[in-house]
Structure formats: structure tokens, C-alpha cells
N, C-alpha and C positions, 0 to 999 in steps of 0.2 A: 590904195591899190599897190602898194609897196611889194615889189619880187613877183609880180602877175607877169608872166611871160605867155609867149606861146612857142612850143619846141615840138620840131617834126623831124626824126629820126626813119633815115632810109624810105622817103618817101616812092609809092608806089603805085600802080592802076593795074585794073584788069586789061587785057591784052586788047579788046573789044572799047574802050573806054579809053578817049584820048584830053578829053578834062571833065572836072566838076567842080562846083563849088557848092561849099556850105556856106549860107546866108544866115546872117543874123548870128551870128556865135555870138555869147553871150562869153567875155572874159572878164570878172570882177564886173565892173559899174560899166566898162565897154562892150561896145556891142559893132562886129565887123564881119563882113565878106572874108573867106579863107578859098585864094584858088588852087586847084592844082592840075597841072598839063603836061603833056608830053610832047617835048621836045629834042627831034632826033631818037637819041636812045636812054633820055634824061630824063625823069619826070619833078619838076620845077612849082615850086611851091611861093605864093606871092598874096598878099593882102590886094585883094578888091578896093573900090574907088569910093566904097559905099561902106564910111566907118561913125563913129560914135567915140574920140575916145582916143589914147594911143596906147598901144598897145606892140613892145621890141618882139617880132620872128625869127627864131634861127632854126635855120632848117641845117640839117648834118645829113650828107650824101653817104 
């Protein structure tokens, strides 16, 4: 699983919508919770507790 990343660029929510996550993402042989929330007037992107696997996230604001 060499250079399996996960990159979130200007991460965002509907106005109505202050988190969600996707379960079970499947990355390469890994398999992980993806959250994302708003906080303040941020919305903040963070791996779930619930993984398989490691898998580096960089999130660019």
C-alpha cells in the first residue's frame, strides 16, 4: 500500500449539516471511519476510532 494517502482539500458542509461521517472507507487493504465537523466557522476533518489499517490524512484548509 505504498503512497495510499487520504487528501481533503478545502473541506466543507451544507449550511444545515454540522458533521457526517463516512464508515467503512475502503483505502488500499484499509478500511476507516472519515469524520467531518464544524467547528466554529471551520469545518475539521479527522479519522474515526473505528479503523483497519493506517492510513496518513492531510487535510489543506
Amino acid at each position: 500500500m505504498v503512497g495510499s494517502e487520504i487528501n481533503v482539500e478545502r473541506p466543507r458542509l451544507p449550511i444545515s449539516i454540522d458533521n457526517i461521517v463516512i464508515q467503512h472507507l475502503a483505502v488500499g487493504e484499509a478500511k476507516l471511519d472519515l469524520s467531518f465537523q464544524r467547528v466554529d466557522d471551520r469545518i475539521v476533518c479527522y479519522l474515526g476510532k473505528q479503523h483497519e489499517g493506517l492510513v496518513p490524512l492531510v487535510v489543506r484548509s
